[in-house]
The first five atom37 places (N, CA, C, CB, O) and aatype in JSON, in Angstrom:
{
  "aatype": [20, 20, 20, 20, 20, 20, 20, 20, 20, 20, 20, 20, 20, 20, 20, 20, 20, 20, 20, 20, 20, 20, 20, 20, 20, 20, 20, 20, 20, 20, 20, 20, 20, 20, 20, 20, 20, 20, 20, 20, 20, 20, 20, 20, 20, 20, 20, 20, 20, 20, 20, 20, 20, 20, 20, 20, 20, 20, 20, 20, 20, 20, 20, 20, 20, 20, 20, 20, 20, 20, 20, 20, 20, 20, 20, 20, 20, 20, 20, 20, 20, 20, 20, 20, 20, 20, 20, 20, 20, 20, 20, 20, 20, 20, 20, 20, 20, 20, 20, 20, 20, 20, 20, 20, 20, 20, 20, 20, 20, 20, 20, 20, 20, 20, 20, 20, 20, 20, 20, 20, 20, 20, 20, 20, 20, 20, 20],
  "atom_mask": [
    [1, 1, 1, 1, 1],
    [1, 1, 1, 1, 1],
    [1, 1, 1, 1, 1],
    [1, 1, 1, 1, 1],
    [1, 1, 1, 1, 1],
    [1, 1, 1, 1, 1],
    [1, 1, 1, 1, 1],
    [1, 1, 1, 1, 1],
    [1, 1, 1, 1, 1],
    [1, 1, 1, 1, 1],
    [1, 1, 1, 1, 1],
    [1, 1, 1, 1, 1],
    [1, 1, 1, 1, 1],
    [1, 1, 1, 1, 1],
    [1, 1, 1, 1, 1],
    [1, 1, 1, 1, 1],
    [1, 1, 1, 1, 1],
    [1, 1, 1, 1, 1],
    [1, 1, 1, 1, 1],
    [1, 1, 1, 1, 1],
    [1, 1, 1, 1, 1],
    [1, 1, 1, 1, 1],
    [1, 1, 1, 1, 1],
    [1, 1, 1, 1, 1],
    [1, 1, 1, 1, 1],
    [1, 1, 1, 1, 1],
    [1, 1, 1, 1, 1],
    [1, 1, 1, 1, 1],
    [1, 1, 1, 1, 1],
    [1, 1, 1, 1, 1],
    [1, 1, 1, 1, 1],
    [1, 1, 1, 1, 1],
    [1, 1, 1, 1, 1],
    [1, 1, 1, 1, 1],
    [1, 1, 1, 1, 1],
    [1, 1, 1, 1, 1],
    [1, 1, 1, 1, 1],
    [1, 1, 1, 1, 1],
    [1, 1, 1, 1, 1],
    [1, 1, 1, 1, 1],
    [1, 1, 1, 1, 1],
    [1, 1, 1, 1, 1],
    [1, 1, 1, 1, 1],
    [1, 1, 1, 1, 1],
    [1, 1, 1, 1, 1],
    [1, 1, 1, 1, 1],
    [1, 1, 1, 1, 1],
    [1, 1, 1, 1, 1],
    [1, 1, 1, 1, 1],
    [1, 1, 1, 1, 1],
    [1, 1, 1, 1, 1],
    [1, 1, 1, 1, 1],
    [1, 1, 1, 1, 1],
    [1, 1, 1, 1, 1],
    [1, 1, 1, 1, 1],
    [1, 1, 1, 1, 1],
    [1, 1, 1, 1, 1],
    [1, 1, 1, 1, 1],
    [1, 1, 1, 1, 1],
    [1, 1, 1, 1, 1],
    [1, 1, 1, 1, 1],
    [1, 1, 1, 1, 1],
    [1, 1, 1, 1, 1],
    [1, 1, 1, 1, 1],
    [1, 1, 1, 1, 1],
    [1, 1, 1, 1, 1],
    [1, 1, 1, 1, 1],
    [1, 1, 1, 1, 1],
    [1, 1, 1, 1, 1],
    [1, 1, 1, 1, 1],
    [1, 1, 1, 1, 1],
    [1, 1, 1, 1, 1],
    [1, 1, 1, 1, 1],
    [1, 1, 1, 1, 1],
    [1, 1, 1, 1, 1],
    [1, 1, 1, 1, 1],
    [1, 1, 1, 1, 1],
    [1, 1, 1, 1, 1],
    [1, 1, 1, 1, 1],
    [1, 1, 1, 1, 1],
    [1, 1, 1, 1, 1],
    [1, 1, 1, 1, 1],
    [1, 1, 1, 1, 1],
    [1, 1, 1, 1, 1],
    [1, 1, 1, 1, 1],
    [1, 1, 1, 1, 1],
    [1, 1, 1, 1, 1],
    [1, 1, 1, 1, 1],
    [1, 1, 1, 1, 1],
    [1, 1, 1, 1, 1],
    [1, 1, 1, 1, 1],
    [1, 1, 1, 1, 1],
    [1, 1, 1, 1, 1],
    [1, 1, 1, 1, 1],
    [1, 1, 1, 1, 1],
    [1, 1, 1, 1, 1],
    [1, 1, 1, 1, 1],
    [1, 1, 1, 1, 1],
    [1, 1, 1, 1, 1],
    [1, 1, 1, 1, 1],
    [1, 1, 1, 1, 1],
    [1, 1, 1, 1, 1],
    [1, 1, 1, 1, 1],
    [1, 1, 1, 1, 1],
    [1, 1, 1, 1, 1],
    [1, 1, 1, 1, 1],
    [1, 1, 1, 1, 1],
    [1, 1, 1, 1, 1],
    [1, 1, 1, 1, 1],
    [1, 1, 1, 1, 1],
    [1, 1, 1, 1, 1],
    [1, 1, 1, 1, 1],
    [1, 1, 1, 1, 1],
    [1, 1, 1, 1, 1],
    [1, 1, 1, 1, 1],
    [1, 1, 1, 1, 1],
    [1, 1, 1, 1, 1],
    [1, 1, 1, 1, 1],
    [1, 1, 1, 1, 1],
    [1, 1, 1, 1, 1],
    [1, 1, 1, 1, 1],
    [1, 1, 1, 1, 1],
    [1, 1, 1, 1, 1],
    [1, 1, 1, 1, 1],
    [1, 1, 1, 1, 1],
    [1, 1, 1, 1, 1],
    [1, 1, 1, 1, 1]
  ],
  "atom_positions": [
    [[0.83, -1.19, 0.0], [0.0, 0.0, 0.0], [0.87, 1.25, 0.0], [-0.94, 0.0, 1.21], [0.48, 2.4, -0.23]],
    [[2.19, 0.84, 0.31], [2.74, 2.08, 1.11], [3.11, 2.62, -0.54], [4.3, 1.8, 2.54], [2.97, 3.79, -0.92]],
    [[3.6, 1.48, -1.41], [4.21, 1.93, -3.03], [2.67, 2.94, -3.81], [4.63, -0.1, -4.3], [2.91, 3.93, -4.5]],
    [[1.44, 2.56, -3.58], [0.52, 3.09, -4.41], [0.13, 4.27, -3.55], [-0.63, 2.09, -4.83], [-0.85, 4.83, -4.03]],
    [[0.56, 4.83, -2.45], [0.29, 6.58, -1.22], [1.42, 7.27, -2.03], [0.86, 6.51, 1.16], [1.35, 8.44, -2.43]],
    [[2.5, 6.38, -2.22], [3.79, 7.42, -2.4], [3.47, 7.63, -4.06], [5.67, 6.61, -1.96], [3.64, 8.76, -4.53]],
    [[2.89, 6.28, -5.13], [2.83, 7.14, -6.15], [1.72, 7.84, -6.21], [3.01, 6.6, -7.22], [1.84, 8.92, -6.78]],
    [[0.43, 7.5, -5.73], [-0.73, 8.71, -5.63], [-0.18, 9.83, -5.47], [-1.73, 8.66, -4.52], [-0.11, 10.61, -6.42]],
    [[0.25, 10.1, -4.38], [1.45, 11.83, -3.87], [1.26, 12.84, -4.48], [3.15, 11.9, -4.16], [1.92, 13.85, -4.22]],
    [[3.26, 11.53, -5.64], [3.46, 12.36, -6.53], [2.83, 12.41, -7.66], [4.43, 12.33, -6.73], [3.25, 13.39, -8.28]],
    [[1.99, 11.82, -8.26], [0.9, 12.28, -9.39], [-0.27, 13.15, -9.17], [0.3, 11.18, -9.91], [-1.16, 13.38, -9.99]],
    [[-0.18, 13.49, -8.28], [-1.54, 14.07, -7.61], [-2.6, 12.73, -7.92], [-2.15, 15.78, -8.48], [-3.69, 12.88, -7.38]],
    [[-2.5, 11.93, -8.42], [-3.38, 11.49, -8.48], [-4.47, 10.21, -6.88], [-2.83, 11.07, -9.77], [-4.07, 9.74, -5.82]],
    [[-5.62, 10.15, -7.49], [-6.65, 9.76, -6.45], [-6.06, 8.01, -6.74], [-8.69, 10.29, -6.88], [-5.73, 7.45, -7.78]],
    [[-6.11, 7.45, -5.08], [-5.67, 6.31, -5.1], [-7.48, 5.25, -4.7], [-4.16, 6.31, -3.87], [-8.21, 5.49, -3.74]],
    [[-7.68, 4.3, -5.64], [-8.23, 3.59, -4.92], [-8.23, 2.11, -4.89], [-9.16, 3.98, -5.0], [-7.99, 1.33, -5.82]],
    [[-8.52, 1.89, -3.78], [-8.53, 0.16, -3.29], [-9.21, -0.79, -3.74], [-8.9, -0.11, -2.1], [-10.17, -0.86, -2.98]],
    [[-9.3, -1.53, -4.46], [-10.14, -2.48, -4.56], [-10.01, -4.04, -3.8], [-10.17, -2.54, -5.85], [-8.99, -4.72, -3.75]],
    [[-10.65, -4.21, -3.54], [-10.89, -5.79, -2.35], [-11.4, -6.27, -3.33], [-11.98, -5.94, -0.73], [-12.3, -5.61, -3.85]],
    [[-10.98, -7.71, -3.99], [-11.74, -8.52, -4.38], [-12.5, -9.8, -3.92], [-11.26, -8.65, -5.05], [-11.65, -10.67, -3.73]],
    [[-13.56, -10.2, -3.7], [-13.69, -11.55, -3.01], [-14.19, -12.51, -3.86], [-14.55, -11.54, -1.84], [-15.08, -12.13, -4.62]],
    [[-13.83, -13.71, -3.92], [-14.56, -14.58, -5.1], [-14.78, -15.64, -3.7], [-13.42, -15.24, -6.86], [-13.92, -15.94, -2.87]],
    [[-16.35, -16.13, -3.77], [-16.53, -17.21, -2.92], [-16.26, -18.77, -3.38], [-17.85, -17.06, -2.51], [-16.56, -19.29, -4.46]],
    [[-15.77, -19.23, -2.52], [-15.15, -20.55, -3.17], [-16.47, -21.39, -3.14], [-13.76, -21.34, -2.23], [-17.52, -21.19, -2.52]],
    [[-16.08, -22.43, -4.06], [-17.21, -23.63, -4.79], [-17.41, -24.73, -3.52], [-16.37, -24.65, -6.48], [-16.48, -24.97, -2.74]],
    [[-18.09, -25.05, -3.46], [-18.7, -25.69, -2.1], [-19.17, -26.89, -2.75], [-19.98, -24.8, -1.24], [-19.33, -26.57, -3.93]],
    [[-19.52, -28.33, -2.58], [-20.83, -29.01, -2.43], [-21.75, -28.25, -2.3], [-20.95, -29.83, -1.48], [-21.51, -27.26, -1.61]],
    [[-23.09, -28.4, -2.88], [-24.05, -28.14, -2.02], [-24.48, -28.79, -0.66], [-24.9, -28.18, -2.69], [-25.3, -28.22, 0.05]],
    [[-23.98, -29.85, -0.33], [-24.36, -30.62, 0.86], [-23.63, -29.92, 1.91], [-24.01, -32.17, 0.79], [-23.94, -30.19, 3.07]],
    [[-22.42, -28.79, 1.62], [-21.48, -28.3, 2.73], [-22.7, -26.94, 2.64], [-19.38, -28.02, 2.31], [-22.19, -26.0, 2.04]],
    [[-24.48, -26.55, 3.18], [-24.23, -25.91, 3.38], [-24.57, -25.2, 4.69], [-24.32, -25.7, 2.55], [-25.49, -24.43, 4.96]],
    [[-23.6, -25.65, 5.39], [-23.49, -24.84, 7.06], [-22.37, -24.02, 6.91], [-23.16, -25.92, 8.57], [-22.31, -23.07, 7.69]],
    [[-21.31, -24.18, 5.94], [-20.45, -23.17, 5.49], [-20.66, -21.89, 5.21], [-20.03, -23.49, 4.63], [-19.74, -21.07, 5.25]],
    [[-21.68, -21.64, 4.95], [-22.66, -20.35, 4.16], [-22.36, -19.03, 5.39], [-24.91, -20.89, 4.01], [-21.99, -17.89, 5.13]],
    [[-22.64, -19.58, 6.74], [-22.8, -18.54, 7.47], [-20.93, -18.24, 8.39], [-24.33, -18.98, 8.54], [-20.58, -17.36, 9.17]],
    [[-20.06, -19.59, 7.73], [-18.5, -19.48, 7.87], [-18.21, -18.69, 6.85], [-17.66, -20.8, 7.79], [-17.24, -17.97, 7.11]],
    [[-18.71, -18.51, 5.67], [-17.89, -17.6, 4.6], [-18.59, -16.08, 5.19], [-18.31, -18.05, 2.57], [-17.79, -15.28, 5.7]],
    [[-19.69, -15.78, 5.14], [-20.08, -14.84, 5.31], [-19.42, -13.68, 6.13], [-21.0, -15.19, 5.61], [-19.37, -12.46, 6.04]],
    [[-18.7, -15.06, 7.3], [-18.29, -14.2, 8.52], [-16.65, -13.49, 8.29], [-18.33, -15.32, 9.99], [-16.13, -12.47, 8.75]],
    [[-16.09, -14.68, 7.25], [-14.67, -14.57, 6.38], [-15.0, -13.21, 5.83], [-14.33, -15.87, 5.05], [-14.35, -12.18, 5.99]],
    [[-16.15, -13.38, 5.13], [-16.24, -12.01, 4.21], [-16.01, -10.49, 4.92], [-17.78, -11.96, 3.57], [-15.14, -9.7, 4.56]],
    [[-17.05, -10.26, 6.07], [-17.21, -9.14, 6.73], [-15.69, -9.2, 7.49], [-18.64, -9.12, 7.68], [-15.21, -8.1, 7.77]],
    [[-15.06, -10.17, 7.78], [-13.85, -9.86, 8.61], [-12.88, -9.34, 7.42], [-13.23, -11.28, 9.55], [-12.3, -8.26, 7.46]],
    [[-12.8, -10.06, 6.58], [-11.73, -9.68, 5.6], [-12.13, -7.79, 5.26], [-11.9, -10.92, 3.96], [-11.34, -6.87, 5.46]],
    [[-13.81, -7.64, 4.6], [-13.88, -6.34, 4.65], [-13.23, -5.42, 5.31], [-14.75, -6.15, 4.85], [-12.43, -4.55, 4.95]],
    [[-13.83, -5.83, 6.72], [-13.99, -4.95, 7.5], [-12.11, -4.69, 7.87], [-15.17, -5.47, 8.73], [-11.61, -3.56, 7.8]],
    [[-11.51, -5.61, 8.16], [-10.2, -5.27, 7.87], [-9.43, -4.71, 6.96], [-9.78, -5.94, 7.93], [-8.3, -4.34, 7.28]],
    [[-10.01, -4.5, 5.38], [-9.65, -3.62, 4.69], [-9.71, -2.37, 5.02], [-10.08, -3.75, 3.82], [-8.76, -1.6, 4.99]],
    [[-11.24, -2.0, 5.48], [-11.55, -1.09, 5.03], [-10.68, -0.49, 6.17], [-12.96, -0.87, 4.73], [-9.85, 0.24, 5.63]],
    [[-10.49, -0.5, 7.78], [-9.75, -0.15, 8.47], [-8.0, -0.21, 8.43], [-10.3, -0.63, 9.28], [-7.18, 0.26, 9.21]],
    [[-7.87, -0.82, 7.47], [-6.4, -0.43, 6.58], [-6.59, 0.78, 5.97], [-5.95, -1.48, 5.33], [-5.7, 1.61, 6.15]],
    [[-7.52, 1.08, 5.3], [-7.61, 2.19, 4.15], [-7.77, 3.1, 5.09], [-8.77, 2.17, 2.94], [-7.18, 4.11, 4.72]],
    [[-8.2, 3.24, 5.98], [-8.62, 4.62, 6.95], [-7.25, 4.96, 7.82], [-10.11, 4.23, 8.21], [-7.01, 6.03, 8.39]],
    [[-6.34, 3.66, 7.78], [-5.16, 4.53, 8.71], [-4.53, 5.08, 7.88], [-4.12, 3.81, 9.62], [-4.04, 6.21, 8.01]],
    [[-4.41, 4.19, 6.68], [-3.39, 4.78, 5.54], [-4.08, 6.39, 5.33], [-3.44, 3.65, 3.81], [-3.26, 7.31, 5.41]],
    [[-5.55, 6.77, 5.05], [-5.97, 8.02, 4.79], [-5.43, 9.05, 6.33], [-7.76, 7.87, 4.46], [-4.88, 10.15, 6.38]],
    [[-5.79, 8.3, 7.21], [-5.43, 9.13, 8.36], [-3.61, 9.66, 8.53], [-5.93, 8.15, 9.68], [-3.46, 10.83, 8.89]],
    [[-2.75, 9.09, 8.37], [-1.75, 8.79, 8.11], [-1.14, 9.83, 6.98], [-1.87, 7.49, 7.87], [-0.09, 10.47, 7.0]],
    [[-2.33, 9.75, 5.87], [-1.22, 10.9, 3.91], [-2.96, 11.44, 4.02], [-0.36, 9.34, 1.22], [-3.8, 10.88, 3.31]],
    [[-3.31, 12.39, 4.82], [-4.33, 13.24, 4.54], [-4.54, 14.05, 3.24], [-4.28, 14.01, 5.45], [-5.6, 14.61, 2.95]],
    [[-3.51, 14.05, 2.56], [-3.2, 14.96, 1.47], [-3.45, 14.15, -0.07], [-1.57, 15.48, 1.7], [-3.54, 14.57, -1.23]],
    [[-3.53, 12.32, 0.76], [-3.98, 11.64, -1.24], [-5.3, 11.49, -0.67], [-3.12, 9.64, -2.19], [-5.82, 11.28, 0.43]],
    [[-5.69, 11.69, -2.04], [-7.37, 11.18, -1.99], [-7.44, 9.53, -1.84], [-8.3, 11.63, -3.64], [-6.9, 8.84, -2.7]],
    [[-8.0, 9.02, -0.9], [-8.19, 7.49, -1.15], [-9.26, 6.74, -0.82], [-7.31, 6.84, -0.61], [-9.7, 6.62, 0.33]],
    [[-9.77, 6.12, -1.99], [-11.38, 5.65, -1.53], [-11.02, 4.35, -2.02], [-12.97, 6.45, -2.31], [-10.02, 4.19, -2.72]],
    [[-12.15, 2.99, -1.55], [-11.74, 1.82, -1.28], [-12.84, 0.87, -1.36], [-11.11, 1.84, -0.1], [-13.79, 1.3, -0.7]],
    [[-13.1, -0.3, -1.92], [-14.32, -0.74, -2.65], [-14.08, -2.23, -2.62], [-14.49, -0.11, -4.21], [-13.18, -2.9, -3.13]],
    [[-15.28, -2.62, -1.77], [-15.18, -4.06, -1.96], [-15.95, -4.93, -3.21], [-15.67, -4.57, -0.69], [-17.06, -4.53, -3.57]],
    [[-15.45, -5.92, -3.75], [-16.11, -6.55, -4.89], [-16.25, -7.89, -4.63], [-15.43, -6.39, -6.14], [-15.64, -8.57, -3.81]],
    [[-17.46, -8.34, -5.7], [-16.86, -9.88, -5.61], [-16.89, -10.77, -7.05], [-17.82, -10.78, -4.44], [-17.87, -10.74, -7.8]],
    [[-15.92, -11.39, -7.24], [-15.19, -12.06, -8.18], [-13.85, -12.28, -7.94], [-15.29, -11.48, -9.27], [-13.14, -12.21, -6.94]],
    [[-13.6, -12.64, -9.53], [-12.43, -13.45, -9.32], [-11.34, -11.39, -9.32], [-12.1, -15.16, -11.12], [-11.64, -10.46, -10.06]],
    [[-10.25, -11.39, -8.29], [-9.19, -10.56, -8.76], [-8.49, -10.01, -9.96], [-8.55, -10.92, -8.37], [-7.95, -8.91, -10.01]],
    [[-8.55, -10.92, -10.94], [-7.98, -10.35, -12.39], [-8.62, -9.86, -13.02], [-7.5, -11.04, -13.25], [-8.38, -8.83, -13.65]],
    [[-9.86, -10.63, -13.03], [-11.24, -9.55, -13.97], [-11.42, -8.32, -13.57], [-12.85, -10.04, -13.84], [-11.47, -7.44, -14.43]],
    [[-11.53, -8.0, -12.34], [-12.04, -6.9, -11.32], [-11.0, -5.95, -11.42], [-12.26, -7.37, -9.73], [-11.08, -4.74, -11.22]],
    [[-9.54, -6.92, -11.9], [-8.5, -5.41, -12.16], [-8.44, -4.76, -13.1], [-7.21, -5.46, -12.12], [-8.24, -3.56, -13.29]],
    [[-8.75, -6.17, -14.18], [-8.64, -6.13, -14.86], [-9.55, -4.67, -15.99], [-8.65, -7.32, -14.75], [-9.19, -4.02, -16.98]],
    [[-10.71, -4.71, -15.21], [-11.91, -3.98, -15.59], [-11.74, -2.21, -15.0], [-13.32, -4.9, -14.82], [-12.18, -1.19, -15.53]],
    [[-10.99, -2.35, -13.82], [-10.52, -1.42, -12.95], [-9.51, -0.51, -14.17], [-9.69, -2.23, -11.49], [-9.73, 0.65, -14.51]],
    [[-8.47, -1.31, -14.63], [-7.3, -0.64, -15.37], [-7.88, -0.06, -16.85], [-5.99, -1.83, -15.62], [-7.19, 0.44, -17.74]],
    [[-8.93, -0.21, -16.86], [-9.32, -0.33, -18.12], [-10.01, 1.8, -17.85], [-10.73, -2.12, -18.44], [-10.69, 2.44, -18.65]],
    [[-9.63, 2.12, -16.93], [-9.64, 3.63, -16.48], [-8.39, 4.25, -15.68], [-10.88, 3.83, -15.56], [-8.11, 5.44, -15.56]],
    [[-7.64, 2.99, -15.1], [-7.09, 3.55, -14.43], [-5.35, 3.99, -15.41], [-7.23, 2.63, -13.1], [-5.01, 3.66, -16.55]],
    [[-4.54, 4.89, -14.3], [-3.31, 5.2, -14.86], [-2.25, 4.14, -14.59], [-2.9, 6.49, -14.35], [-1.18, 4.06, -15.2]],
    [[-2.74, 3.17, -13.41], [-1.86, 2.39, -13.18], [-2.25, 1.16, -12.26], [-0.9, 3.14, -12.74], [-2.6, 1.51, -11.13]],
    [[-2.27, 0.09, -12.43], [-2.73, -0.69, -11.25], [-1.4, -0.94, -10.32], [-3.45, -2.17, -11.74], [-0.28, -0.6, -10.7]],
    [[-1.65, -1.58, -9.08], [-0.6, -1.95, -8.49], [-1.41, -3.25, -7.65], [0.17, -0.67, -7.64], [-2.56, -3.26, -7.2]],
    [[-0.37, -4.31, -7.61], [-0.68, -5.51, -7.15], [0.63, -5.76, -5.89], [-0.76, -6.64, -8.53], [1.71, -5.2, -5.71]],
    [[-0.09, -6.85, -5.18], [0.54, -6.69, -4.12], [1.52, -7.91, -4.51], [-0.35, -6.67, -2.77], [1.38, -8.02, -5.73]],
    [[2.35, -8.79, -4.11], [2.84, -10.06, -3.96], [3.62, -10.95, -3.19], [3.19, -10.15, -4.62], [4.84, -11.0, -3.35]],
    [[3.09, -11.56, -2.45], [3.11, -12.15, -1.22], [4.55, -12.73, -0.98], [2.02, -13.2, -1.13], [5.06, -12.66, 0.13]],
    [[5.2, -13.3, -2.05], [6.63, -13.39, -2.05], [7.22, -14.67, -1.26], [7.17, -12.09, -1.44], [8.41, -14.95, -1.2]],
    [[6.31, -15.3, -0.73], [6.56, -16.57, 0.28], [7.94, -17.16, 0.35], [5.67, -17.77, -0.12], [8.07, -18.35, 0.06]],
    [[8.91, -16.49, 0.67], [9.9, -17.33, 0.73], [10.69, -18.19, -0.14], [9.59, -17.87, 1.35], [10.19, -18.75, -1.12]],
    [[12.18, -18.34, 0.26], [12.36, -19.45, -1.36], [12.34, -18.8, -2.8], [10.92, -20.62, -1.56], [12.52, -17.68, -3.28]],
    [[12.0, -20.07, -3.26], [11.75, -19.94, -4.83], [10.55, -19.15, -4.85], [11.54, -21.39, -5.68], [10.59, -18.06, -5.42]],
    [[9.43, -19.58, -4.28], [7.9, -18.54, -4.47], [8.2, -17.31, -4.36], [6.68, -18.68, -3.36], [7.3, -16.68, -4.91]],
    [[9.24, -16.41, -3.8], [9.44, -15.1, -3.75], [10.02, -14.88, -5.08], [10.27, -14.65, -2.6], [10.2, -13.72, -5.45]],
    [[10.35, -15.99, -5.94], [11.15, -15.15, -6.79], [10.33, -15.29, -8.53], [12.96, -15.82, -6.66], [10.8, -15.09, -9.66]],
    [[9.13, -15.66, -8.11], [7.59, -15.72, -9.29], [6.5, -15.11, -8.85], [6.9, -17.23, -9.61], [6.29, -14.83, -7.66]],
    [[5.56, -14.82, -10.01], [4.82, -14.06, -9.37], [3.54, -14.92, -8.99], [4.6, -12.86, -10.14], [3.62, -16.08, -9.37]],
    [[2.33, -14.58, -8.29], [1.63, -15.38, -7.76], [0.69, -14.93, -8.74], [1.43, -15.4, -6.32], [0.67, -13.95, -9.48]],
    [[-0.33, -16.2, -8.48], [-1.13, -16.4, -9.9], [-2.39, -15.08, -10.43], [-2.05, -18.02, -9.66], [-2.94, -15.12, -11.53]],
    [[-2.7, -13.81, -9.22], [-3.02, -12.75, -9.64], [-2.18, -12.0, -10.07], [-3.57, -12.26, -8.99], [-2.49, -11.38, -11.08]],
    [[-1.06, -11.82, -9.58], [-0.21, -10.71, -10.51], [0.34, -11.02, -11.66], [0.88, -10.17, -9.91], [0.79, -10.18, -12.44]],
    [[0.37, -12.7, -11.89], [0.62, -13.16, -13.52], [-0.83, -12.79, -14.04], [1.05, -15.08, -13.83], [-0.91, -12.26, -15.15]],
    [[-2.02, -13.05, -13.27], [-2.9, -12.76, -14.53], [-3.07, -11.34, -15.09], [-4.27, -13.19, -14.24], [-3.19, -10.98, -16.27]],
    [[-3.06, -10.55, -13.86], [-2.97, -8.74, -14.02], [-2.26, -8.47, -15.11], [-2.19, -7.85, -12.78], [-2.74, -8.04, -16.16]],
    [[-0.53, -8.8, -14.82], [-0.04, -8.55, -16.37], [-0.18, -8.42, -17.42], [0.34, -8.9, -16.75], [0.08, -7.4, -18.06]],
    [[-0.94, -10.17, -18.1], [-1.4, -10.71, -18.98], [-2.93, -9.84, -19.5], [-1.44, -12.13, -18.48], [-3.3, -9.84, -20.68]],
    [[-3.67, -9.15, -18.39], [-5.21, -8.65, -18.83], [-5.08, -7.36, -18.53], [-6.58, -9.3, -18.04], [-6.27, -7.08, -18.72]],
    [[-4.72, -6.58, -18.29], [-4.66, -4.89, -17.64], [-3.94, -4.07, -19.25], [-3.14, -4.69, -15.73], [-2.83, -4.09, -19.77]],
    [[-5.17, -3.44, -19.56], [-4.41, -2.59, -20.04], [-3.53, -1.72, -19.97], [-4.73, -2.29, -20.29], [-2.85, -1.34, -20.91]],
    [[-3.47, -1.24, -18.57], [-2.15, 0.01, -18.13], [-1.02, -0.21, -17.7], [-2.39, 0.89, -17.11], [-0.87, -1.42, -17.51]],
    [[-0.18, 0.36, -17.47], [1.0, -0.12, -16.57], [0.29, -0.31, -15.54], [2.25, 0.78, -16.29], [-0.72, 0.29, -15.19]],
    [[1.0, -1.45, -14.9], [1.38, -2.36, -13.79], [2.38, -2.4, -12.61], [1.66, -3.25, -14.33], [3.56, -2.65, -12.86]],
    [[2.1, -2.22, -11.65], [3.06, -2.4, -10.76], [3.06, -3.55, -9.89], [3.1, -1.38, -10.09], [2.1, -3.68, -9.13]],
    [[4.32, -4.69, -9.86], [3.76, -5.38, -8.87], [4.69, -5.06, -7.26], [3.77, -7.01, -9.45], [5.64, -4.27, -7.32]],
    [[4.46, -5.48, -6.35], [5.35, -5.0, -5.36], [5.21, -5.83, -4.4], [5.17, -3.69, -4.93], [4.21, -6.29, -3.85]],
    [[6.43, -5.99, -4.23], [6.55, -7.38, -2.81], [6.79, -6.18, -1.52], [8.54, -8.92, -2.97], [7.04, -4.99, -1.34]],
    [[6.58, -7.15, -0.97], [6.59, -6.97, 1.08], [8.18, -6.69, 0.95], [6.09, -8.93, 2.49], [8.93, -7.21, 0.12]],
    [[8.53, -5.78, 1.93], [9.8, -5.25, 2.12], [10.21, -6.0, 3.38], [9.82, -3.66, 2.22], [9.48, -6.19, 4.36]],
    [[11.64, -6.44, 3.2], [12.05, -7.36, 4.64], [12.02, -6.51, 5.27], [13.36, -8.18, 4.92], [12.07, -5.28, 5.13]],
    [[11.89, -7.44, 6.29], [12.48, -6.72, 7.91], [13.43, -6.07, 8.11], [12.83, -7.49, 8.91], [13.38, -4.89, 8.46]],
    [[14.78, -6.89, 7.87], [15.77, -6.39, 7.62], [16.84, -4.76, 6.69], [15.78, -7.37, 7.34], [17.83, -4.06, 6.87]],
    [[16.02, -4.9, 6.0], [16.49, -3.92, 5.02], [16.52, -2.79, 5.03], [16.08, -3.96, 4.16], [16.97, -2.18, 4.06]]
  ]
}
């Protein structure tokens, strides 16, 4: 988040968030799950959205508004870039070899986004 405040900044431009959620495929016989995803859902929200409010509290000066969806992530960016100046994807970087590919939304982003792209890994601890 911290790469898409600092380029909002300096472009003047308005940053916004998108959350994507795609609900996973179930049996129908699994369904007592219904009211386990639901609760996944509002927690995951609701933890966005209180990310987006420190980050606003935090760079009072970018515009940043923040939007939950649901589908799959690449479409939704995909559809997103299709206005925007730039997407930026996050990438989880897991260690190893997995840090050093990209994970299977930021390969698809690439592949479907019309705009430039940014992807951006987690910054060590260390560094």
């Amino acid at each position: 988040m911290q790469y898409a405040v600092e380029h909002a900044r300096a472009h003047g431009a308005r940053l916004h968030v998108l959350h994507a959620w795609q609900t996973p495929v179930f049996s129908p016989y699994l369904a007592a799950w219904n009211s386990v995803l639901v609760d996944v859902y509002q927690d995951e929200s609701r933890a966005v959205a209180e990310s987006v409010t420190r980050w606003h509290e935090k760079n009072p000066d970018v515009d940043i508004t923040h939007e939950t969806l649901s589908g799959h992530p690449v479409g939704i960016l995909a559809r997103a870039g299709e206005t925007a100046d730039l997407v930026v994807v996050g990438s989880r970087g897991r260690g190893g070899f997995a840090s050093e590919i990209l994970g299977s939304v930021g390969h698809g982003v690439l592949h479907h986004v019309t705009c430039p792209v940014a992807v951006v890994r987690p910054r060590k601890e260390n560094a």
